[in-house]
N, C-alpha and C positions, 0 to 999 in steps of 0.2 A: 195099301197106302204107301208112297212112297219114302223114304228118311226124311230127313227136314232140308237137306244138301243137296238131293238128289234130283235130276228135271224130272220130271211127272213123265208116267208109259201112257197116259189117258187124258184126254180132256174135252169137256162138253163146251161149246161155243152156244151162246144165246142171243141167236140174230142171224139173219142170214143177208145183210147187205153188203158194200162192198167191203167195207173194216172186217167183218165177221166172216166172209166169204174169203179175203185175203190172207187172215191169219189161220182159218182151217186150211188152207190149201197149202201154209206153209207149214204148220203140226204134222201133217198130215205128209207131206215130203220128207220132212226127218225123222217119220216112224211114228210117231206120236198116233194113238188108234182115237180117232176125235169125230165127235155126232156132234152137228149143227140143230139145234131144235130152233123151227121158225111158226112162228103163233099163225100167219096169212095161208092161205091155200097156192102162194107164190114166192118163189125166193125173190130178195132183190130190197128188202126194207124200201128207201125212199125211190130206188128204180125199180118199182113195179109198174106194168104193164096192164090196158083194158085192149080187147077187141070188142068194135062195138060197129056194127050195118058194115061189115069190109074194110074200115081203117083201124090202126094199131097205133094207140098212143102210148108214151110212155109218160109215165107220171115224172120222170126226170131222176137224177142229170140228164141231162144232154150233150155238156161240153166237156169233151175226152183229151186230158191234156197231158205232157207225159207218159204217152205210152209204155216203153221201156218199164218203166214198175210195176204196168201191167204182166209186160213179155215176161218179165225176171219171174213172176208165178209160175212160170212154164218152163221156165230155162231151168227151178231148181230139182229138176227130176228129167231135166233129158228132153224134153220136149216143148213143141213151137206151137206157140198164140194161134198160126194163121192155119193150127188142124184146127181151132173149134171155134176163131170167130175174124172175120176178114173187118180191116181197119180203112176208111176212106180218107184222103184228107177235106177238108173245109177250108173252103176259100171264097169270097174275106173271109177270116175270121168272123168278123160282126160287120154288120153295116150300123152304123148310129147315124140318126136320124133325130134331128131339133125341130119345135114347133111350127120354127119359120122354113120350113121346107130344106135347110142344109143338109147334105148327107156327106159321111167320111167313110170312106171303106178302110178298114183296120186290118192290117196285113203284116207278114213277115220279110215282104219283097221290098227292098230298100226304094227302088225307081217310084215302084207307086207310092207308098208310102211316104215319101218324100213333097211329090204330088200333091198329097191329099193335104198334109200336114200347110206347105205353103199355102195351098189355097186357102185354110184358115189364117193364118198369119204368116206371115213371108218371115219373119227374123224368127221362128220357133224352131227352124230345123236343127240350128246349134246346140239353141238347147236342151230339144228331144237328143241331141247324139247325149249329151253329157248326163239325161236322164237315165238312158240305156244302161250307161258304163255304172251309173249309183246300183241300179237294179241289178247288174251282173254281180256284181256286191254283194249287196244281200241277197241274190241267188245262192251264194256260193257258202257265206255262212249261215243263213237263215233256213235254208234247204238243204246242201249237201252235206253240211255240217252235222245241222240239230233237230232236221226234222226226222230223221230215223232212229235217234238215240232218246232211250226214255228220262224226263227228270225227276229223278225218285228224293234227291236233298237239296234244302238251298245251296247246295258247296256247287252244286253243277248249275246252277242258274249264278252264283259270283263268277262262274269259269267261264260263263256265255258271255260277261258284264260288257268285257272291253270290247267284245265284237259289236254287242247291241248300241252301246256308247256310239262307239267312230261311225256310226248311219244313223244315229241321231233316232233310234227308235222309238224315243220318248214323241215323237210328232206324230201329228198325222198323215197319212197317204195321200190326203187332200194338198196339206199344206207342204211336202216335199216337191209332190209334182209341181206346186203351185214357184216354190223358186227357182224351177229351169224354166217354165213356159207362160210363154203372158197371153194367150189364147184363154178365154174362158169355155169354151164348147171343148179345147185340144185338154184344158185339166182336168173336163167331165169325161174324156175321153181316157186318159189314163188313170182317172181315179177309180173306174166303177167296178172295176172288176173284184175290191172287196166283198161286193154286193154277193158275189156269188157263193162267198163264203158266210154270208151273215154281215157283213162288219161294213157299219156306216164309215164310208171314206172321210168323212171330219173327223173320225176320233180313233179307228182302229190306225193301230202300230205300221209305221215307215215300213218296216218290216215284209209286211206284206205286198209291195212294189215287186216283190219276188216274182208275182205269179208273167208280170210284164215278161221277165227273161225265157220265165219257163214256155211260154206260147211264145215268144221267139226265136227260139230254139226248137222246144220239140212241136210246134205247129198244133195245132186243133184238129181235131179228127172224130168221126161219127161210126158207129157200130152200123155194118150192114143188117138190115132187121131193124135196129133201134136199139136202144141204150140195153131193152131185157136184153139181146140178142147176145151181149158180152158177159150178162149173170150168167144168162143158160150155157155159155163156154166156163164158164169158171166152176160151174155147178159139174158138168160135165166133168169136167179134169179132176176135181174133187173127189167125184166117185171115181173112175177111173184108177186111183190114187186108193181105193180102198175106204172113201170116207165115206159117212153114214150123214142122210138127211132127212129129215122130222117134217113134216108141214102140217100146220094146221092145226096144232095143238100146241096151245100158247104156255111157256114157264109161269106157275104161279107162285115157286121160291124157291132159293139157293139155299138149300141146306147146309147148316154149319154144327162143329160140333167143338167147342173151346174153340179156339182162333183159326178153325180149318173148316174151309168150303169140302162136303163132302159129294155134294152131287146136284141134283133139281129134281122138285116134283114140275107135272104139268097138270093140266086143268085134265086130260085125262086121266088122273090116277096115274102115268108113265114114271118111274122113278131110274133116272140114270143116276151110275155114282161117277165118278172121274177122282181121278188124282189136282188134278186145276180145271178150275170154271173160269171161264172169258166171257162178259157180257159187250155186245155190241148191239143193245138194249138201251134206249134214253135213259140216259143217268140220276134221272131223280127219280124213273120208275122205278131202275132199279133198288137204290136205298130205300126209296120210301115203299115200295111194293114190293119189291121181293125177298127184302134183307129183314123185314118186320120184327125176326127173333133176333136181331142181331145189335148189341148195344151202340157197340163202335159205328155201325153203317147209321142209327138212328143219329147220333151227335152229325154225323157226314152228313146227313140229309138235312139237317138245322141249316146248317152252312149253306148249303145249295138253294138252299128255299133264300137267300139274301145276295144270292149272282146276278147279274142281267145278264138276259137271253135275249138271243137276237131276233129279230121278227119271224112273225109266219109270213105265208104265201097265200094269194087269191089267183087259182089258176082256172081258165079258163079253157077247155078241152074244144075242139071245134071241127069235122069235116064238111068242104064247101065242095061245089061241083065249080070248076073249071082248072085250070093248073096256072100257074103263079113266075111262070119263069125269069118277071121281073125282080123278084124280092126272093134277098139269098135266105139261107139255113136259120143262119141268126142273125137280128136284127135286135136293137135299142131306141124303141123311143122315146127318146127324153120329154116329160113334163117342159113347162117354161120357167118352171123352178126349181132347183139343186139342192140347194143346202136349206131351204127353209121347207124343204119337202122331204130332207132326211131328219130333222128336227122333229118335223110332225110326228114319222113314223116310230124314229126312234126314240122320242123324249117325251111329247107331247100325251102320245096315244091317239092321234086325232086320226079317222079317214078322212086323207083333205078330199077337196073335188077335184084338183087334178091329180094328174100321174106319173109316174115314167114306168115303162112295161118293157118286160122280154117278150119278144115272139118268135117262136119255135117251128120251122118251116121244113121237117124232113122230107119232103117228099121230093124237093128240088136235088138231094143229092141220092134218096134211095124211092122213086116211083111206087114203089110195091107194096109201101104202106098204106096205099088207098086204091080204091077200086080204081079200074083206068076210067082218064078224063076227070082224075078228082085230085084233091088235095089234103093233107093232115097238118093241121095246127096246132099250136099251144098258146097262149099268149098268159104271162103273169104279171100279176103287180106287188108288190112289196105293199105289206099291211102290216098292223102294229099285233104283238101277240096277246093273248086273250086277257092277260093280267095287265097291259096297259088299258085295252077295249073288247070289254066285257059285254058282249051284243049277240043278240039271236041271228046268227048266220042263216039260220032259214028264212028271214026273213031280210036281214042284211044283200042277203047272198044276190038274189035274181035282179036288185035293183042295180051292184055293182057291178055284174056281169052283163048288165044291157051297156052303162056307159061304155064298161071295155070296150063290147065289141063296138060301140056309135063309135067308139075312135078310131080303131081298125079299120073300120070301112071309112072314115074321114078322112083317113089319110095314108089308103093303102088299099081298100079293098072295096069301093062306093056300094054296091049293092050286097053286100056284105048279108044280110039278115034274108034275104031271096035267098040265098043261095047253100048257108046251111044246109047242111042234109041229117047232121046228129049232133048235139052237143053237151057238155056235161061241167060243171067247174066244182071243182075242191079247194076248201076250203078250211082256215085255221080250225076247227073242230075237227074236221076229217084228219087231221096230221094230231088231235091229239087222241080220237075215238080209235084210228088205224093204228098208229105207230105211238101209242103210249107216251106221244111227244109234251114233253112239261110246256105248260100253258100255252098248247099249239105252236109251241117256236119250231121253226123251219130248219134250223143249223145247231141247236143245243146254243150252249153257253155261248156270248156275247164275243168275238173275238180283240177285245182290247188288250192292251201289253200287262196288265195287273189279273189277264183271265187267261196269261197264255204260257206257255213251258212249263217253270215246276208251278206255277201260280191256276193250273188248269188242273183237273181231275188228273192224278195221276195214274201212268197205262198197269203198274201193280198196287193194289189198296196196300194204304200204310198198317192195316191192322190184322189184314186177312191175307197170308204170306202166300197163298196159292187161289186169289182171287183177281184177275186182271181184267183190265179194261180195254176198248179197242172202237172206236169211230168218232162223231165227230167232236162229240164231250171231252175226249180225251184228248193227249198231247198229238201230234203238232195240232188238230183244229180240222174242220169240215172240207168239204169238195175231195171228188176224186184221189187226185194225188194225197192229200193229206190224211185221210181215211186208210189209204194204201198204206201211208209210213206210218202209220201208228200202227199197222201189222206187224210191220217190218220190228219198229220197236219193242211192241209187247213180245214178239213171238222169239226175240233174241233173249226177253226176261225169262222169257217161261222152259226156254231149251238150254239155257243155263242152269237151270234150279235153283232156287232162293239163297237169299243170302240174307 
């Protein structure tokens, strides 16, 4: 075991997604001899993968942004992303698409983009420019600032203060976009991309506008193969690297012994020990499941059981026979209502009857994922989580998944239900049956400004000095990128050694 001062020579990660995947690959660069134990028979936590009759879906992400955080996993031992997984870009970005047949294609390319914007409103291009320059803003301190650095005392949340103050964090992402643009389809348009993080654009933090800079700047881009296809590079490189992977045999607790993690059993009888344990494990599983002997984690878990969590997900898996060349990668369909449709989901607990969906269209950029002459979908809806609407999915499930797809084909794909060839949807019980996700939330904890930096699960437990944390529970917060920096983060705690 190592001194109390000392950075650990071991350590077990518990999760193999991309937080857990990102900070083994960087333990595991600076020496550190680190086993990822992952409960599925697939790496990848919420980007796992089905092949099912020739198509390959991926259960998601899908939207690859900021690469560069990815590369830097490769760059810190000498070597390049593009041996073990080739990057495409995406273009549009999204196309969003309103009830009444408007479409806006969302780009990085100024001409069009300019374009598209007047056609909704002629006077909004000013103040989309003056948007941008808020958002390079809080790109700069919101992200290259404090998303890679972890908040362990309120002394470093006073120290964020004045930055969070001068962008007015205290608002919403709704209501910031809302006083550069007087377009209402152009502020569904820059608000929704909280969505992807969890976080209802009426009430998650200003802050968040970040993500606008970072997809215009570093662009949007798809895994050849599909989303697994950049696990299975990181998984690669990992071993590679000397690192050890577990599947299939799920952690059933973090052994402690007075205020030190000393290892994990698993549901095999497996027992590794480690000098620090990292869980990129849903964060009340953890406390509440795997910390059981632990007093301090139990008070933790009180606490957590009184957070709001941000919804689950009703996905909808789909391959059709024809190919789709009209409708890009990623598309938004927005419902005919905004904010009283995030209300529902997020306050309410209500399934309304209507919707607004993602639709997940890989095959337009990589053919390979479906038989030829065919196509691979996704299509999801944002749904309330199991502790606002407590319902039999098995029974909920096939009625909501027929409306999806009536919409899909209403307004996009008409013979849509002919043309199936396999389908499958997952559903808030599967994200909490699979992924141990507290009451099937999709993103962990809620991302509003009182659930976020030191105010969020910290990336080291305040009680257990060689216990850390790492994905989306944790600091900075969900999606790709952020998952990435909470590696970045924890993995600077843990190679420092405590303090």
């Amino acid at each position: 075991m190592t001194s109390r001062f000392a950075p650990p020579r071991s350590a077990i990660v518990i999760g193999s997604g991309f937080g857990g995947l990102a900070l083994a690959i960087r333990l595991q660069s600076a020496g550190l001899a680190t086993t990822i134990v992952e409960s599925r028979d697939k790496p990848g936590g919420r980007a796992y993968y089905w092949e099912r009759d020739g198509f390959t879906f991926d259960a998601g992400p899908t939207v690859i942004t900021d690469p560069a955080c990815l590369a830097e996993l490769w760059a810190l031992s000498g070597r390049d992303m593009a041996d073990d997984v080739t990057l495409e870009p995406v273009t549009p970005f999204y196309r969003l698409n309103w009830a009444d047949g408007t479409n806006f294609d969302y780009t990085n390319d100024d001409t069009i983009l300019r374009r598209e914007i007047e056609r909704l409103h002629p006077g909004d291009w000013a103040g989309y420019q003056k948007f941008l320059e808020y958002s390079a803003g809080v790109f700069k301190e919101g992200y290259e600032k404090l998303g890679h650095v972890a908040f362990l005392d309120f002394a470093s949340m006073i120290k964020a203060a004045p930055a969070l103050a001068k962008y007015q964090a205290w608002r919403s992402v709704y209501s910031m976009v809302s006083s550069f643009v007087q377009s209402e389809k152009l502020r569904e348009a820059l608000s929704f991309h909280t969505l992807l993080v969890g976080g209802n654009p009426m009430t998650t933090s200003a802050i968040y506008a970040l993500i606008h800079k970072l997809e215009r700047d570093g662009g949007v881009w798809f895994a050849k193969g599909g989303t697994n296809r950049l696990i299975a590079g990181m998984v690669a490189h990992f071993e590679r690297l000397g690192g050890v992977l577990r599947l299939g045999d799920p952690v059933v607790s973090i052994e402690t012994l007075g205020d030190r993690a000393t290892g994990v059993t698993t549901a095999s009888g497996w027992q590794g020990q480690a000098d620090a344990v990292a869980a990129n494990a849903d964060i009340m599983h953890t406390y509440r499941d795997l910390l059981k002997t632990s007093r301090s984690a139990q008070r933790t878990k009180a606490k957590l059981e009184r957070k709001r969590y941000s919804p689950s997900l009703f996905v909808v898996h789909f391959g059709v026979q024809g190919t789709w060349p009209g409708i890009p990668h990623h598309m938004i369909l927005f419902g005919p209502r905004y904010k009283g449709l995030l209300a529902d989901i997020y306050d309410h607990g209500v399934l309304a009857e209507d919707f607004s969906l993602y639709l997940h269209h890989p095959t337009i950029t990589d053919p390979a994922l479906a038989p030829e002459g065919m196509s691979t979908f996704y299509v999801l809806a944002p749904v309330p989580h199991m502790g606002k609407f407590p319902v039999d999915w098995d029974e909920v499930g096939p009625i909501l998944e027929k409306r999806i797809l009536d919409e899909v084909g209403r307004r996009l794909i008409p013979d849509i239900h002919d043309r199936i060839v396999t389908k499958f949807s997952y559903a808030p019980k599967d994200f909490a049956q699979d992924l141990n996700a507290h009451l099937g939330s999709a993103f962990s904890l809620e991302p509003v400004l009182t659930q976020s930096a030191w105010f969020r699960v910290h990336n080291r437990d305040d009680a257990i000095p060689n216990l850390y944390f790492v994905g989306a529970g944790t600091h900075p917060g969900a999606g790709i990128p952020g998952v990435v920096g909470s590696a970045k983060a924890t993995a600077a705690l843990m190679l420092e050694g405590e303090r």
